[in-house]
N, C-alpha and C positions, 0 to 999 in steps of 0.2 A: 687380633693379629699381633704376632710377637714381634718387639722391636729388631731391628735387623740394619744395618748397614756398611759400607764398606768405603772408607778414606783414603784409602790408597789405590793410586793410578798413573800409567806411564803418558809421559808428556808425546806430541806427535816425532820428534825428532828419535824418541825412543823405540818408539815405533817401526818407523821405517827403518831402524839402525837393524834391527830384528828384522824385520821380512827382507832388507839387503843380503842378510845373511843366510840367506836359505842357499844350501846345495845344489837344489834342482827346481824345476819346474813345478813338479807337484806341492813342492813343499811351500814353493810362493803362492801358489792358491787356495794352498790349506790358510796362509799367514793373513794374507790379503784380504776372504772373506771372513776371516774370524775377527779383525782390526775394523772391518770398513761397513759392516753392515753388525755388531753387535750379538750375532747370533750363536748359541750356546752351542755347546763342544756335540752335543748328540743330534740336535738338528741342521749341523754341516753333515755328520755321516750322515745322516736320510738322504740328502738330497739327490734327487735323479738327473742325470742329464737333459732330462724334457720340462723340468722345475725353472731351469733359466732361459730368462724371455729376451734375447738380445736384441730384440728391435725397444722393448718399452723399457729395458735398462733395468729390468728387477727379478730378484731371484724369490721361488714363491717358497712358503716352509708349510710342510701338509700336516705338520702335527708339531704343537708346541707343546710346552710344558703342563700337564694337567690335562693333557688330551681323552677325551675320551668318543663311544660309538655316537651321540649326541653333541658333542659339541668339540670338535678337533684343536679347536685353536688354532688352527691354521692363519697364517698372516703373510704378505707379502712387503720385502724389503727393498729398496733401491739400492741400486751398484753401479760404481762408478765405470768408465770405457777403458782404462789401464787392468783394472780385476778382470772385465769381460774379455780384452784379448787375452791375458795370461791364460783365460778360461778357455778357448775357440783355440791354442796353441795345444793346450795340455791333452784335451779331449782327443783332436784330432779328429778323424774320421768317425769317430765314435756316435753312434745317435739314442744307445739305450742306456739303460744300466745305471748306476751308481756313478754320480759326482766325479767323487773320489775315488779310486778304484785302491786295494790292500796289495801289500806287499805279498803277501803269506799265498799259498795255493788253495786253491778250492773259500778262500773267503772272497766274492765280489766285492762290500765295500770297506771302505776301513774304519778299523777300530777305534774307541776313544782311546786304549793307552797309545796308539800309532798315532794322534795328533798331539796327546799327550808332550813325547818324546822329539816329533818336530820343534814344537814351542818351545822345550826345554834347550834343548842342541843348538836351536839356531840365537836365544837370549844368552847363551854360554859364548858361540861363538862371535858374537856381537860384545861380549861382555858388560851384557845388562843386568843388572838383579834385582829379581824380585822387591818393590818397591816397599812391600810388607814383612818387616824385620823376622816373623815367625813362619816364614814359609823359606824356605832354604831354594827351592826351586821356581823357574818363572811357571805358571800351568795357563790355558785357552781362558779361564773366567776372570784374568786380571784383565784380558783385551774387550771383554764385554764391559769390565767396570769401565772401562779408558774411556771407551767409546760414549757412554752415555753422558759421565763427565764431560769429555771433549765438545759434545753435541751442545748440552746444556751452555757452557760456556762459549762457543758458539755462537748463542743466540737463537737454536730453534727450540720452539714451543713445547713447555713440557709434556703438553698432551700427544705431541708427535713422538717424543723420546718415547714416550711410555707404550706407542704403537710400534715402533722400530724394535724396541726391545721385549715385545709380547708379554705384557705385565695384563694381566687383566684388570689387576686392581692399583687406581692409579694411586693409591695411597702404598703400594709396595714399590713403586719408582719413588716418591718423596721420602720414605723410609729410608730407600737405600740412597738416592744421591740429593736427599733434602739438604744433609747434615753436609755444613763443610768440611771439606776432606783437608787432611796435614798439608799435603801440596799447594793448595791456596792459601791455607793457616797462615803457612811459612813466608809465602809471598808478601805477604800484606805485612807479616814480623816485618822483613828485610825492607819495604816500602817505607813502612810507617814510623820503626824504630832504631832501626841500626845508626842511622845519621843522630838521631837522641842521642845512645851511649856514646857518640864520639864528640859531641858539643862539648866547648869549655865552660866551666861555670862564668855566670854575667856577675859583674859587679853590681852591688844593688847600693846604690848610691845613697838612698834617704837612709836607709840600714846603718849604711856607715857613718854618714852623719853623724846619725843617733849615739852610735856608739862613741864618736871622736866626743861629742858634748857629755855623753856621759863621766869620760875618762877627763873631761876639764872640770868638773864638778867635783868628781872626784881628787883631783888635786890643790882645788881652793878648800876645799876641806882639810 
């Protein structure tokens, strides 16, 4: 398995500063389930409107990554009751179909460059950026790094992240968020050292001593 992982992630405050910033309805559903349950940019388009279980609080994904007619990868994820109303507002009346529904005519549901361009628009108007200096734009897979991050630090069990986040192999969750990420790096810098570089130097007393008798030795000479 090739090494693989990713350091960079927005904190929860950056988070929310972005889904605040959504225009509409839809767009905070798109923010909300891609921030709160982890889930990759093409398995929010799948999802149908009969996927989410609002009595048991969890949205089901019928096909994950690696899916196949043998074995779907299918997993189900928990969501919180603020996603579920946004969810039961935006739908509406609606009991079939696609999730998400597309802007465009004749597409039922929407595209990945149409969540694409949510996430972008709304970290713009939020003015967040992209936490990872080589990507110019915010895109939906830094809210699934966040998320796992966030969970792990958290405190819940790596073997649940690595179910939330539909990793089959749990050695691709440790891969990707084994490694400490810059964000915590940097924390523990600013904890552990900054007050160092602003310490005065200590006088070191026997030091000087030493030195004072040397310099009296040197002058009976």
């Amino acid at each position: 398995m090739a090494k693989k992982y990713n350091e960079y992630y927005l904190n929860w405050n950056e988070i929310n500063s972005i889904i605040t910033a959504a225009k509409n309805l839809k767009e905070s559903v798109v923010l909300k389930i891609l921030a709160r349950t982890g889930m990759r940019r093409f398995e929010l388009a799948n999802i149908k409107i009969k996927d989410v279980d609002f009595g048991r609080k969890r949205i089901f994904i019928e096909k994950g990554k690696g899916a196949n007619e043998k074995d779907p990868k299918s997993r189900a994820v928990p969501i919180d009751d603020d996603t579920l109303q946004a969810i039961k507002f935006y739908i509406g009346s609606r009991k079939t179909g696609f999730l998400i529904q597309s802007n465009k005519k004749g597409h039922e549901g929407i595209s990945l460059s149409q969540i694409n361009r949510i996430v972008a628009n709304c970290a713009k108007r939020a003015y967040i950026k992209n936490p990872n200096p080589k990507l110019k734009n915010m895109n939906p897979h830094i809210f699934r790094h966040s998320f796992s991050r966030l969970s792990l630090a958290a405190g819940i069990p790596f073997n649940m992240v690595q179910k939330m986040a539909g990793h089959a192999d749990a050695r691709t969750t440790l891969q990707m968020y084994g490694v400490p990420s810059i964000t915590d790096t940097q924390q523990l810098y600013e904890e552990k050292l900054i007050d160092k570089f602003k310490a005065k130097p200590k006088k070191d007393d026997a030091k000087l001593s030493e030195f004072g008798n040397e310099q009296d030795g040197n002058k009976q000479e």
